[in-house]
N, C-alpha and C positions, 0 to 999 in steps of 0.2 A: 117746187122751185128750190136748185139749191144757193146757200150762201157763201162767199168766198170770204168768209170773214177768218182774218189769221187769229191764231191762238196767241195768245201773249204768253211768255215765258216768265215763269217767278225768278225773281231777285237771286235766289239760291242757283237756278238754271242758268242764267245768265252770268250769273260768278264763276263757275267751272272754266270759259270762256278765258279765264284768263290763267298763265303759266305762274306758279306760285313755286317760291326760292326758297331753300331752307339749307343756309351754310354755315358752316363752324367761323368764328369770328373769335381768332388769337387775342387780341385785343380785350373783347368783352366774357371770354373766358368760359362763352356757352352759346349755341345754338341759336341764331337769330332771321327770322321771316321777314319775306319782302313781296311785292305783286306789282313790277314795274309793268305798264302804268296806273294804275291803280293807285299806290300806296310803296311805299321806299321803307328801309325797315322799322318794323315795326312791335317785335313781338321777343321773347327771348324762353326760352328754356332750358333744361340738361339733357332732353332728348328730341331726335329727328320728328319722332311723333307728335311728342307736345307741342312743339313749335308748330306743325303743320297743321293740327287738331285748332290750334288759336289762331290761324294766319287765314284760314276756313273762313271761323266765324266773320273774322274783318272784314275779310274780301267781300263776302255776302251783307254786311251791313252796310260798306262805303257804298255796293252797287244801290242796292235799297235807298241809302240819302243820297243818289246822285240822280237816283229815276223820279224820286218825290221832288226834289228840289227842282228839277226839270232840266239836268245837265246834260251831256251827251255822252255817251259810254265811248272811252279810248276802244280801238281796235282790237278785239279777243289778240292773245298772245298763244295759245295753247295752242299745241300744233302747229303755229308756220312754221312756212317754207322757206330757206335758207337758200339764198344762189350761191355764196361763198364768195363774192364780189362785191366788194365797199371800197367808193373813193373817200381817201383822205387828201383834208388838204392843210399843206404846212407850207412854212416861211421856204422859200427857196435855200436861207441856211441850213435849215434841219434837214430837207431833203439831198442835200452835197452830204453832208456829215452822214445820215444812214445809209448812202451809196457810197460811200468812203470804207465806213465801217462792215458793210458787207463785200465792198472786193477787198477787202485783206483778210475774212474769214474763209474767203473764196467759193462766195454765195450770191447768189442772182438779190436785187433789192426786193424782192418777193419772198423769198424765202428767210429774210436778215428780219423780215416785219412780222412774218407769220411764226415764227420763234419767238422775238419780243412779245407777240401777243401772248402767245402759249404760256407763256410763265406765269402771268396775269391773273 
């Protein structure tokens, strides 16, 4: 007889699951890890590696006290898929003022947003 019993996946396995940040931060003058949603930043070093090497460990410990504690794991981040398609929604003033400002660039309101994002 067989069993259909699923394998569980370790706490380390289950942390891969998630998209893990590692950007230079002007401000704090070195390297700093993040793993939205999981944990916002949290880590700092002088190199890409260390900060990822310690952002690792976290991930994998938050998932660990959030599977003991009995919490629900946010949706793996690694890997999605992107439509390229978000509504925003803003005051009918901001929306005249950014279609203002992109017909005097002489720019569709699509293209005046997806620039201001870019800089970002």
């Amino acid at each position: 007889m067989k069993t259909s019993a699923k394998k569980t996946q370790s706490p380390k396995a289950m942390a891969r699951r998630y998209l893990k940040l590692v950007e230079w931060s002007d401000k704090d003058g070195c390297f700093v890890g993040s793993a939205p949603p999981i944990i916002g930043p949290c880590c700092h070093g002088r190199t890409e590696a260390e900060v990822m090497a310690q952002l690792t460990t976290i991930v994998e410990e938050w998932v660990e006290v959030m599977l003991r504690e009995g919490h629900p794991l946010p949706a793996g981040t690694a890997g999605k898929k992107y439509s390229g398609q978000f509504v925003v929604r803003v005051t009918p003033e901001l929306h005249k003022k950014a279609s203002l400002k992109a017909l005097a660039r002489g720019e569709s309101l699509n293209q005046f947003v997806a620039s201001a994002l870019s800089e970002t």
